[in-house]
DRENDO-1510 file (C-alpha; in Angstrom, 1 decimal, always signed):
<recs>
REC; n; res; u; v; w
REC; 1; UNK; +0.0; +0.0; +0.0 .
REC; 2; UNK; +2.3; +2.6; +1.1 .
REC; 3; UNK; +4.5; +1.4; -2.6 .
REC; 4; UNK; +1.1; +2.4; -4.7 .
REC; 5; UNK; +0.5; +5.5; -2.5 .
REC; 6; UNK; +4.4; +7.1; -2.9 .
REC; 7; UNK; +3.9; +5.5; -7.2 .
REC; 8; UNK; +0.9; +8.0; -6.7 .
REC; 9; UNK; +2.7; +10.8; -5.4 .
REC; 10; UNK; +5.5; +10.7; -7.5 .
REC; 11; UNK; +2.5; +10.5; -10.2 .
REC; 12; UNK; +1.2; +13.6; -8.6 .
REC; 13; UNK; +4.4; +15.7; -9.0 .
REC; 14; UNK; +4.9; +14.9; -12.8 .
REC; 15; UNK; +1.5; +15.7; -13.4 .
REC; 16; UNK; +2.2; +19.1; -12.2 .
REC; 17; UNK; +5.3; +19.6; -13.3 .
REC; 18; UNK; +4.2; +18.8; -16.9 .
REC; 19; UNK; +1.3; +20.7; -15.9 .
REC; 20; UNK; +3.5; +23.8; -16.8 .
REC; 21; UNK; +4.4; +22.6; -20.2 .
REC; 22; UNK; +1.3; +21.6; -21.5 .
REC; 23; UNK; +0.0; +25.2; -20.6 .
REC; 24; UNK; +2.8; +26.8; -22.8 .
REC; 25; UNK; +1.3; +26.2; -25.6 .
REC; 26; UNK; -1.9; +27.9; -25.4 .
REC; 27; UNK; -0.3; +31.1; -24.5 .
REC; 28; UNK; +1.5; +30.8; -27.5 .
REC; 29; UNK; -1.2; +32.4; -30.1 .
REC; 30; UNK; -1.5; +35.4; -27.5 .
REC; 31; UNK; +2.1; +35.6; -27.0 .
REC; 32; UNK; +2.1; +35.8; -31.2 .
REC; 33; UNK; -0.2; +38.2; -31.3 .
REC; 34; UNK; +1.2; +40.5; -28.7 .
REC; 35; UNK; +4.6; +40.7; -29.6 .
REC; 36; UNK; +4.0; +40.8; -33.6 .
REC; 37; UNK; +6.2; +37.4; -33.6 .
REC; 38; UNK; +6.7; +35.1; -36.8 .
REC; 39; UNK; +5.6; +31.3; -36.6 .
REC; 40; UNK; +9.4; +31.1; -36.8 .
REC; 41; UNK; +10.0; +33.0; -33.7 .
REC; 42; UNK; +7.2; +30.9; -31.7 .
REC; 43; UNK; +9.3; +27.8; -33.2 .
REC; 44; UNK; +12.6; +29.6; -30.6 .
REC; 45; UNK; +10.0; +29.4; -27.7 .
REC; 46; UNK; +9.0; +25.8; -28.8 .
REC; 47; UNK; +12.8; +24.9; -28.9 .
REC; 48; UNK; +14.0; +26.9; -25.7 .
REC; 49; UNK; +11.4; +24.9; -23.8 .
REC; 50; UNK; +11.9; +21.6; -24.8 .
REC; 51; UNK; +15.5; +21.7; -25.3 .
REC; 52; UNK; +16.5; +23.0; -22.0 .
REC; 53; UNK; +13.4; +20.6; -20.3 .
REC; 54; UNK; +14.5; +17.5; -22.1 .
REC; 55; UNK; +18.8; +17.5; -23.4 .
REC; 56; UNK; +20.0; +18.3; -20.0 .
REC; 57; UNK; +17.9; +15.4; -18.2 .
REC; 58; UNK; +21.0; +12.9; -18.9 .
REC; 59; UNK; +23.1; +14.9; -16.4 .
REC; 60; UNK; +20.5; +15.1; -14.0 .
REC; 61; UNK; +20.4; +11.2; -14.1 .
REC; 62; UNK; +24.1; +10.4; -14.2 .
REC; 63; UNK; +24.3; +12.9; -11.3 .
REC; 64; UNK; +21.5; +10.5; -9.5 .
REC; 65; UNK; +23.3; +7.8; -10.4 .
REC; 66; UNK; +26.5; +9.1; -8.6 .
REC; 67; UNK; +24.6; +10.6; -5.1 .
REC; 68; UNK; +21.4; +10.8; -3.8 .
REC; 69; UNK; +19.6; +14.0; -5.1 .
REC; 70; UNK; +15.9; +13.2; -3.7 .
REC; 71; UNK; +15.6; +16.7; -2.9 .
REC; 72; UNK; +15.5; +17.5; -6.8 .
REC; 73; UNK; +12.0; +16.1; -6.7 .
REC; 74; UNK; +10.0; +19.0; -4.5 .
REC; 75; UNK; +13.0; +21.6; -6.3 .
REC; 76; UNK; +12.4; +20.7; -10.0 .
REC; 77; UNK; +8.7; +20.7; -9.3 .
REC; 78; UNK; +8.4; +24.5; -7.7 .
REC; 79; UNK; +11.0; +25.7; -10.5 .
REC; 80; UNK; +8.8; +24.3; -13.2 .
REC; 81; UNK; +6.0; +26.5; -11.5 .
REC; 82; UNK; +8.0; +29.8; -11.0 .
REC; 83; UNK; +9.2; +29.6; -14.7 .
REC; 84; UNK; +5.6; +29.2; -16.3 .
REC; 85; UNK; +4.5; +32.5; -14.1 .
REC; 86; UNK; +7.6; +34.2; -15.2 .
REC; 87; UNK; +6.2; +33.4; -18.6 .
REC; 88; UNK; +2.8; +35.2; -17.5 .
REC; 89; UNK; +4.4; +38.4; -16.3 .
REC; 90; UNK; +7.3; +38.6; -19.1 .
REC; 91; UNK; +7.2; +41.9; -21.0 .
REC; 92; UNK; +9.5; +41.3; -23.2 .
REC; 93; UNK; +9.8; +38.5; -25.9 .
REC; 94; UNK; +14.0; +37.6; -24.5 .
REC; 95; UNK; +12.5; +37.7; -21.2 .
REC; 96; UNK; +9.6; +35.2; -22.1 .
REC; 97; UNK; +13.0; +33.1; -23.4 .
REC; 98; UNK; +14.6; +33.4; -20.0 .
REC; 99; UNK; +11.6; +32.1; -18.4 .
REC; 100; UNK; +10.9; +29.2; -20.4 .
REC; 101; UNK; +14.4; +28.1; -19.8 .
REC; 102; UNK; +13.6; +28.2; -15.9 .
REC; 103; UNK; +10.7; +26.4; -16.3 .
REC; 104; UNK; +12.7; +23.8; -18.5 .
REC; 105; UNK; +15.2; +23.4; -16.3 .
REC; 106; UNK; +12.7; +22.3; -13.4 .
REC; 107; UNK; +11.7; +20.2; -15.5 .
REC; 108; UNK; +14.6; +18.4; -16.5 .
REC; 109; UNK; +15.5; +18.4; -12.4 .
REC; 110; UNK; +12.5; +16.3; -11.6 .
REC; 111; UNK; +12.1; +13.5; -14.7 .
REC; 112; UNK; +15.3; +11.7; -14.0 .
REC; 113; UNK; +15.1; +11.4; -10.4 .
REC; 114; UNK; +11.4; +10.9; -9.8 .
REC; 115; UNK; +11.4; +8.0; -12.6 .
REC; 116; UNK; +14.7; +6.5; -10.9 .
REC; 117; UNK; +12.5; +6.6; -7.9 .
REC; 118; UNK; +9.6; +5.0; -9.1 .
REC; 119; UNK; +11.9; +2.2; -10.7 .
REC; 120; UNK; +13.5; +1.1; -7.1 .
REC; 121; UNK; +10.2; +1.2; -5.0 .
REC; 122; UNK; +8.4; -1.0; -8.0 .
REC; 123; UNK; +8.1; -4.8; -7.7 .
REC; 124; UNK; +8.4; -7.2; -10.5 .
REC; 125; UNK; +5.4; -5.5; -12.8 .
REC; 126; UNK; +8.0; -2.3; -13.4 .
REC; 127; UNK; +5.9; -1.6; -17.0 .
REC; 128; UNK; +3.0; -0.7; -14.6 .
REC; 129; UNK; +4.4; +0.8; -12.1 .
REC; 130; UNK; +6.2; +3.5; -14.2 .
REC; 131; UNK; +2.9; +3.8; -16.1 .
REC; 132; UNK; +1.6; +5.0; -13.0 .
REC; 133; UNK; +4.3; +7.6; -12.7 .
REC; 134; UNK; +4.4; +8.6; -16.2 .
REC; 135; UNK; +0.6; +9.1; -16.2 .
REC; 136; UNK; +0.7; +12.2; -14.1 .
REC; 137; UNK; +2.9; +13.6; -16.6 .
REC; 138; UNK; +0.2; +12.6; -19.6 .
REC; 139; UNK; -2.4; +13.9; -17.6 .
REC; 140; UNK; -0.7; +17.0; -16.7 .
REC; 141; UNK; +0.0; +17.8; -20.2 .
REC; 142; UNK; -3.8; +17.2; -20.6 .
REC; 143; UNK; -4.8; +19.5; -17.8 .
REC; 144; UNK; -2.5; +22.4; -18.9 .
REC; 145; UNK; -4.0; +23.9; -22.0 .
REC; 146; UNK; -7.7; +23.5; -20.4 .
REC; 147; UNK; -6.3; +25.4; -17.2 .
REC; 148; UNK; -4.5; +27.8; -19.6 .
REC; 149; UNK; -7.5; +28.4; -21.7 .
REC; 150; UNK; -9.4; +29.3; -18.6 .
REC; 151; UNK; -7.0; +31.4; -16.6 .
REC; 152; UNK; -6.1; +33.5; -19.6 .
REC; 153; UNK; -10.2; +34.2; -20.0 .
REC; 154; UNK; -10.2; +34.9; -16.5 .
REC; 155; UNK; -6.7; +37.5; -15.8 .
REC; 156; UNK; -5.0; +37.6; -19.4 .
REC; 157; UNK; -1.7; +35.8; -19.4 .
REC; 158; UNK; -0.7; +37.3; -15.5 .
REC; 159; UNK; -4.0; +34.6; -15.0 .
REC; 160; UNK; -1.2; +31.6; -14.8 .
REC; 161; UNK; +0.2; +32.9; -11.8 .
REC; 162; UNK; -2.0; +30.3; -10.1 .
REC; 163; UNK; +0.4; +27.9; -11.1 .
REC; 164; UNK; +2.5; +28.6; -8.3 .
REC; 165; UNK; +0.6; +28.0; -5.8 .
REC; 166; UNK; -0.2; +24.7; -6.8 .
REC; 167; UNK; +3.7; +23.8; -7.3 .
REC; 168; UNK; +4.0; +24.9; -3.7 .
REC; 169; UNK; +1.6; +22.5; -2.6 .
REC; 170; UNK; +3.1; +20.2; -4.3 .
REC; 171; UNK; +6.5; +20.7; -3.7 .
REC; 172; UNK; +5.6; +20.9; +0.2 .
REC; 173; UNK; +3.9; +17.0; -0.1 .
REC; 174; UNK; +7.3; +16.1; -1.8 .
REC; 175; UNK; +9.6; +17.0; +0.8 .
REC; 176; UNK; +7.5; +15.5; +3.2 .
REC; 177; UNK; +7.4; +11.7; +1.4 .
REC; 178; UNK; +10.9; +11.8; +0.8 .
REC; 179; UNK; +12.2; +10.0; +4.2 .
REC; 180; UNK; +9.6; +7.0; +3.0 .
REC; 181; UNK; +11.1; +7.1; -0.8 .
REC; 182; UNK; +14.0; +6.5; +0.5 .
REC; 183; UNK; +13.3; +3.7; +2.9 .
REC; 184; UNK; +11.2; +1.7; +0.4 .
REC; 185; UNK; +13.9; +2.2; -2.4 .
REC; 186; UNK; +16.5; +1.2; +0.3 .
REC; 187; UNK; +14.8; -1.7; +1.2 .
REC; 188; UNK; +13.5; -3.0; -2.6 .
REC; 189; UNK; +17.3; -2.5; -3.6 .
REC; 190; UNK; +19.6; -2.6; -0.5 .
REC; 191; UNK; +21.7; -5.7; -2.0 .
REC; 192; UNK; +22.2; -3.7; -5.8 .
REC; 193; UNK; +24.0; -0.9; -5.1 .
REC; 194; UNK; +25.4; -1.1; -8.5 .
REC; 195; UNK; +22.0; +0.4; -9.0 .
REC; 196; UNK; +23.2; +3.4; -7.4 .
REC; 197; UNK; +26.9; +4.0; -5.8 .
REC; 198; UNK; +28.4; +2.2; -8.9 .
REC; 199; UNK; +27.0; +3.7; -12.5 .
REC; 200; UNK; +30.3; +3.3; -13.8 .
REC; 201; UNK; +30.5; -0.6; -13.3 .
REC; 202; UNK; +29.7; -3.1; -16.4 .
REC; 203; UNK; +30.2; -2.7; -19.8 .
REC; 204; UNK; +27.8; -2.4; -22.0 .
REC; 205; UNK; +28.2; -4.9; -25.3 .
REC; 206; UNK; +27.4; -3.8; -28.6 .
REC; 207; UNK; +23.9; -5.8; -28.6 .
REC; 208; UNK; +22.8; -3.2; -25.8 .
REC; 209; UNK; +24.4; +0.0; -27.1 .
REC; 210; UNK; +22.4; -1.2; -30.4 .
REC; 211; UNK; +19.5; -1.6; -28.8 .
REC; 212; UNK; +19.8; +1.8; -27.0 .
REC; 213; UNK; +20.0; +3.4; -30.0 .
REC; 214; UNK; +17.3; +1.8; -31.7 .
REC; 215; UNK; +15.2; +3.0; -29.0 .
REC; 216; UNK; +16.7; +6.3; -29.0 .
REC; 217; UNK; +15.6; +7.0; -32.6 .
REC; 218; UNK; +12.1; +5.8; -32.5 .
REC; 219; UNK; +11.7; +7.9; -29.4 .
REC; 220; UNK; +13.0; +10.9; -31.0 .
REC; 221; UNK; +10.7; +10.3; -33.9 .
REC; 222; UNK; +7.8; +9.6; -31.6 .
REC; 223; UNK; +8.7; +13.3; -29.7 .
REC; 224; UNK; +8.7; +14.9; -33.0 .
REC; 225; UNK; +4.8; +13.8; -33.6 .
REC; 226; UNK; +4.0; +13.9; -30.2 .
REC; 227; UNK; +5.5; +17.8; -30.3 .
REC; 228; UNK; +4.1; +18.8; -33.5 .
REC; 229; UNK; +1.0; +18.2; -32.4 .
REC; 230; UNK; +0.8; +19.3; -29.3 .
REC; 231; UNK; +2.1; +22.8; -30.1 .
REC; 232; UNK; +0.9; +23.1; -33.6 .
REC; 233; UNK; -3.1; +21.8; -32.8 .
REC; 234; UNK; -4.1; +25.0; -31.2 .
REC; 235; UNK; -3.0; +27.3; -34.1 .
REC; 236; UNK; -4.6; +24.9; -36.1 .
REC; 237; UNK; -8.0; +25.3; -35.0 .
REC; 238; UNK; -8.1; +29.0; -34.4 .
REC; 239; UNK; -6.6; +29.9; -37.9 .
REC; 240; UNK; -7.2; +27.4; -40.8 .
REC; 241; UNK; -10.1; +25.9; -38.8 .
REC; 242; UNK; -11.8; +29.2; -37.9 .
REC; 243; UNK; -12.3; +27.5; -34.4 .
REC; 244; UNK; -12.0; +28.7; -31.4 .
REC; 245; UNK; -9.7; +29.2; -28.8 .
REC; 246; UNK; -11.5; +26.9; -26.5 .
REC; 247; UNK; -12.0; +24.2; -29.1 .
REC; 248; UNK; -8.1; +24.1; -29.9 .
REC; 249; UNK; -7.7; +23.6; -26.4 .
REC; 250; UNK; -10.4; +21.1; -25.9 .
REC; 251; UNK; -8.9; +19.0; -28.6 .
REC; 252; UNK; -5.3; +19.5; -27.3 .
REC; 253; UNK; -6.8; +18.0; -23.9 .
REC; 254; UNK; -8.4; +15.2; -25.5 .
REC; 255; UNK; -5.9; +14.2; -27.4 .
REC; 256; UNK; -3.3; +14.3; -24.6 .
REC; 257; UNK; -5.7; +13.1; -22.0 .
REC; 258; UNK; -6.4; +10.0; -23.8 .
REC; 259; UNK; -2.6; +9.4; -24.2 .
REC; 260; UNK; -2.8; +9.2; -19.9 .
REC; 261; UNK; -5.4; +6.7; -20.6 .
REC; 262; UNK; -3.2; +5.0; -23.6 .
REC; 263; UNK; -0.3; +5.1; -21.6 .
REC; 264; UNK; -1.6; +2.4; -18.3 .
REC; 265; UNK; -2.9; +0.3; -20.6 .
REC; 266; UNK; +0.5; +0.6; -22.5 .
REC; 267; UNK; +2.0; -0.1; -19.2 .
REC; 268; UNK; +0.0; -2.9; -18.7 .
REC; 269; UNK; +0.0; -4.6; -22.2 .
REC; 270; UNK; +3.4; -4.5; -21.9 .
REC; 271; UNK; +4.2; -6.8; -18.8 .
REC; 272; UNK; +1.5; -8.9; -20.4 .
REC; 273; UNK; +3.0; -9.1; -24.6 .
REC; 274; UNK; +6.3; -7.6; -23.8 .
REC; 275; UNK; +7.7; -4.2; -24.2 .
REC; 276; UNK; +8.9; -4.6; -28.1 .
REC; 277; UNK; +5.8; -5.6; -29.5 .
REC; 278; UNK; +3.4; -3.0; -27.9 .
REC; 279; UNK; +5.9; -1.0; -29.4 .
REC; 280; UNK; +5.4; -2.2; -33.2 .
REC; 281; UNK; +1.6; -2.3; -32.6 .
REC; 282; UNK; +1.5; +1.7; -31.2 .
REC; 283; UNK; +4.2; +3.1; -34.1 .
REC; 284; UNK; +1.8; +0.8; -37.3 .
REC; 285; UNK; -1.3; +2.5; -35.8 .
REC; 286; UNK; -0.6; +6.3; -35.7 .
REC; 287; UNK; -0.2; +7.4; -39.3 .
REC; 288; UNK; -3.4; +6.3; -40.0 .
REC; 289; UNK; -4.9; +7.9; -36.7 .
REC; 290; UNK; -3.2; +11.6; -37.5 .
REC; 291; UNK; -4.7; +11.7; -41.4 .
REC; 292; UNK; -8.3; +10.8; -40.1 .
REC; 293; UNK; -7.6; +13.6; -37.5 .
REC; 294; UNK; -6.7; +15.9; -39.9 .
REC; 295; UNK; -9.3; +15.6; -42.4 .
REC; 296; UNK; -11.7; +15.6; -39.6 .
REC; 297; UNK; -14.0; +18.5; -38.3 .
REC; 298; UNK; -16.2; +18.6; -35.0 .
REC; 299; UNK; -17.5; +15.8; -33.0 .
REC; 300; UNK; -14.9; +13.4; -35.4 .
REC; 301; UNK; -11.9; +15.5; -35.3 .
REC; 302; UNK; -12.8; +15.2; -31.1 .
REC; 303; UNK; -12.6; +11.2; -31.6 .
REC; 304; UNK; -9.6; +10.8; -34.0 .
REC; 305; UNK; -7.8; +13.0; -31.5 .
REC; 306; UNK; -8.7; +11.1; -28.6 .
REC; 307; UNK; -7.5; +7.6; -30.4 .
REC; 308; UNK; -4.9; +9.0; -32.2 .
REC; 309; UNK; -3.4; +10.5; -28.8 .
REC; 310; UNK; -4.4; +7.0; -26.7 .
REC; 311; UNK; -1.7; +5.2; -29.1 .
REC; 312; UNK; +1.0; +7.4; -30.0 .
REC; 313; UNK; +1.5; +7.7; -26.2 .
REC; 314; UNK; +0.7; +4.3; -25.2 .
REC; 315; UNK; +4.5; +3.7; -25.5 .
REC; 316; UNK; +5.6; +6.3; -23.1 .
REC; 317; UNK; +6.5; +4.1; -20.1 .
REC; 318; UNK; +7.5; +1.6; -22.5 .
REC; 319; UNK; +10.0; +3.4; -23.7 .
REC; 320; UNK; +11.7; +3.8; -20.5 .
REC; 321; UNK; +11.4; +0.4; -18.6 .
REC; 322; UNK; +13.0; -0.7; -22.0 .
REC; 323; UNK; +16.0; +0.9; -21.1 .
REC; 324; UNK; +16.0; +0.8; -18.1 .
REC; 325; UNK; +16.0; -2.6; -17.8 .
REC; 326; UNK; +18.8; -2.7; -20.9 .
REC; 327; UNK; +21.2; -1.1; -18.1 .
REC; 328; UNK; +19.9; -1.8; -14.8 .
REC; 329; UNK; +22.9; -0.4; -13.2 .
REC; 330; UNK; +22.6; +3.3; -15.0 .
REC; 331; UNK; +18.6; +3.8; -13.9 .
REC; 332; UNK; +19.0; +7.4; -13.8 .
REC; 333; UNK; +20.9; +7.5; -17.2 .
REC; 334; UNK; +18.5; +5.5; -18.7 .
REC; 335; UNK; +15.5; +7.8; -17.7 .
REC; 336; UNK; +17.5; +10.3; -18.5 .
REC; 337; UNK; +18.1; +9.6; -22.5 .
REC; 338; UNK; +14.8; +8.3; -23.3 .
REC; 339; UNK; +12.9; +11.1; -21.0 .
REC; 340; UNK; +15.3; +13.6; -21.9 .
REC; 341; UNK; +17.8; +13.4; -24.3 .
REC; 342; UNK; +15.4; +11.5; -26.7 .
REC; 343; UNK; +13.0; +13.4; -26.2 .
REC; 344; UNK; +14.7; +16.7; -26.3 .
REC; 345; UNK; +16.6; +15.9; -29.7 .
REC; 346; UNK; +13.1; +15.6; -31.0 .
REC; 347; UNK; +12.5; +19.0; -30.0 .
REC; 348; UNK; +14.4; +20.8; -32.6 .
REC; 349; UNK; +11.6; +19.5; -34.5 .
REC; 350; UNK; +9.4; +22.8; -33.2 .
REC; 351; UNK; +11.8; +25.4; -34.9 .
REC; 352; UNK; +12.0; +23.4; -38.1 .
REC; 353; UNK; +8.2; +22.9; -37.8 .
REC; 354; UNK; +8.0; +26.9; -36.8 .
REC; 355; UNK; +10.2; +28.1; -40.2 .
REC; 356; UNK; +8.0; +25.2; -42.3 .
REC; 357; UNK; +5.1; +26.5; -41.2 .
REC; 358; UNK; +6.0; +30.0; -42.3 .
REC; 359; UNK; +6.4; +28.9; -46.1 .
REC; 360; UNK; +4.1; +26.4; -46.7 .
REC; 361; UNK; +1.1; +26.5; -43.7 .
REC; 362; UNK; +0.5; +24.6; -40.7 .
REC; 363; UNK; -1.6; +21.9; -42.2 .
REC; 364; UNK; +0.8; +20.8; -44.7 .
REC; 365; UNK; +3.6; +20.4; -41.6 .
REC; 366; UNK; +0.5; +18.7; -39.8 .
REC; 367; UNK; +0.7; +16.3; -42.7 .
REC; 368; UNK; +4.4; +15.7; -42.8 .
REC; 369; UNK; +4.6; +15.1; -38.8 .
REC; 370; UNK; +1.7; +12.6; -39.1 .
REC; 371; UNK; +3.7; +10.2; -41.7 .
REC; 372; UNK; +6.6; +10.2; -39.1 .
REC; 373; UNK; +5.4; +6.9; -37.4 .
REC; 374; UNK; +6.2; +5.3; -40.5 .
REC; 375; UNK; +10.3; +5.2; -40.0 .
REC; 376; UNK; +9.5; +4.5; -36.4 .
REC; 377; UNK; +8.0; +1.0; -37.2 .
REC; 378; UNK; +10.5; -0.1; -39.2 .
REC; 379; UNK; +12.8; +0.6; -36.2 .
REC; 380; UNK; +11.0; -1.1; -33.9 .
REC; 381; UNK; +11.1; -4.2; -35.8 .
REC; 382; UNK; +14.9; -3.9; -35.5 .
REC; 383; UNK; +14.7; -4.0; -31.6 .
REC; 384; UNK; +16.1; -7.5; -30.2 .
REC; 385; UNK; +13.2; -8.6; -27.7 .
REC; 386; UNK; +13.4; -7.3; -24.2 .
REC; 387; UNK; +14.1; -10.9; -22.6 .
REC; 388; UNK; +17.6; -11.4; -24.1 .
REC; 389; UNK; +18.0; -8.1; -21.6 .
REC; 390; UNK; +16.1; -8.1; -18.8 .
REC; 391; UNK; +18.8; -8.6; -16.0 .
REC; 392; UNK; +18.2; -8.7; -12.3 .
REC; 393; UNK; +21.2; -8.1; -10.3 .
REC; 394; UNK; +24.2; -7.8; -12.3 .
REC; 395; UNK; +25.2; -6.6; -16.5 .
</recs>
């Protein structure tokens, strides 16, 4: 019980800490509008946030893999918070930059460490368990734009200052649980301290640096959709759609909400069929998903989102108890490159996307992004099957 209810909490702190992210991009079309800015310029914003949030989380994770940093889980958390209200109050379009990076950089604090942590306290259904912790994140990235949406109707873009207070609350619950994470981790993993004192130990052959990179790629593919979508959906709507702001968001929430919902059953499927194939099955499914999306108006284009979004981010936790378990001793390293690294790679998508959407239009960039799942199930099929790999004690 007290295993499910720290999963939960950890769960808790990703949703809100994502939370921040998935608001960004609603503010983006008034942040357009009232600095004069090009899609190109909105494509820096893009890449400031997820570069800095995501390429930076491998140093986090070797630096958890060296010394205990539990206290970057309540710190990454309230950071993430401060940077998205910094974002509200900016007045300037470098000091929206600035604050975007601060909010990144809580971000990139907290993923490592909190999916290291969910990894130790887990028992033998590790898919699951980090399902459970990822799902906050889905959820929060869900809950953003629809919290966005209404705190900009409510006090223009100084509305998001209520952020904060939740990341305090938050942040306050974390530092209070950590004293249990411990002792759980502790006593799940008190005989592997190669888990933790000694990252450095083991080679890794060329079968698992292979399959590392496989995995690398198709996540980095799968974070350019995921991405593309996310920030490009809103903009969509409101200016080739003629929809409005509250149905952008409304679809953004749906799609990403249903990804939560894709993501435990991901988590799931995959201690039941094994982490490869869930894998093939998600990356065969999207393409088709996206065009029906895309051609679709209204009640449809709600229902092609919500499917479209349940499978491309069904693999999420996948993803990472696949590499985890390819290098057992470098948890926080592992989390790091798929949750970050990957991740953030994929991110220099959104200032391509941004420049390509200047010349030829958001919908046909829509249509490139959604053929992108394509390469990513031919890789898949490359990946060597997740028992050849899954090592208990030693690499």
């Amino acid at each position: 019980m007290q295993q499910l209810s720290l999963l939960f909490l950890l769960s808790l702190g990703h949703m809100v800490t994502d939370m921040t992210g998935g608001a960004l991009p609603v503010l983006l079309p008034v942040i357009r509008s009232e600095f004069s800015l090009s899609y190109t310029a909105i494509g820096v914003i893009i890449l400031v946030s997820n570069l800095i949030s995501s390429v930076i989380q491998p140093i986090f994770g070797i630096w958890s893999d060296r010394k205990a940093v539990l206290w970057l889980l309540p710190a990454g958390c309230l950071l993430a918070g401060v940077g998205l209200v910094l974002v509200g109050f900016a007045p300037a379009y470098l000091l929206i930059l600035f604050a975007v990076a601060v909010n990144g950089i809580g971000s990139a604090a907290y993923h490592p460490e909190a999916s290291k942590q969910s990894f130790l306290i887990s028992g033998e259904k590790k898919a699951t368990a980090l399902s459970i912790y990822s799902v906050g994140g889905n959820i929060g990235h869900g809950l953003g734009p629809v919290m966005a949406a209404l705190l900009l109707e409510l006090g223009g873009r100084r509305g998001v200052g209520i952020f904060l207070i939740i990341s305090v609350i938050t942040a306050i619950l974390l530092k209070k649980s950590l004293p249990a994470i411990k002792q759980l981790a502790d006593k799940n993993h008190g005989a592997k301290k190669d888990l933790r004192a000694n990252p450095s130990d083991g080679r890794m052959s060329k079968g698992v640096l292979l399959a590392l990179f496989l995995l690398v790629m198709i996540v980095i593919l799968r974070s350019l959709v995921h991405l593309g979508m996310t920030n490009f959906i809103p903009l969509y709507v409101e200016e080739y759609l003629n929809g409005s702001k509250h149905f952008g968001a409304l679809l953004l929430t749906v799609f990403l909400l249903s990804g939560a919902v894709g993501t435990i059953f991901g988590g799931m499927a995959a201690d039941w069929i094994g982490r490869k194939r869930v894998m093939v099955l998600s990356s065969a499914l999207v393409t088709p998903l996206l065009w029906l999306l895309l051609i679709s108006n209204g009640i449809w284009a709600v229902v092609f989102a919500a499917l479209s979004g349940f499978v491309l981010i069904s693999t999420f936790s996948v993803t990472v108890v696949y590499a985890q378990e390819l290098i057992p001793n470098r948890v926080g390293l592992a989390s790091g490159l798929i949750l970050g690294f990957a991740f953030g790679v994929g991110a220099l998508g959104g200032l391509a996307f941004g420049a390509a959407a200047d010349v030829w239009g958001i919908p046909a960039v829509l249509k490139a992004i959604s053929l992108l799942p394509i390469p990513t199930f031919l890789l898949s099929l490359w990946l060597p099957h997740e028992e050849r790999y899954r090592l208990t004690d030693t690499h």
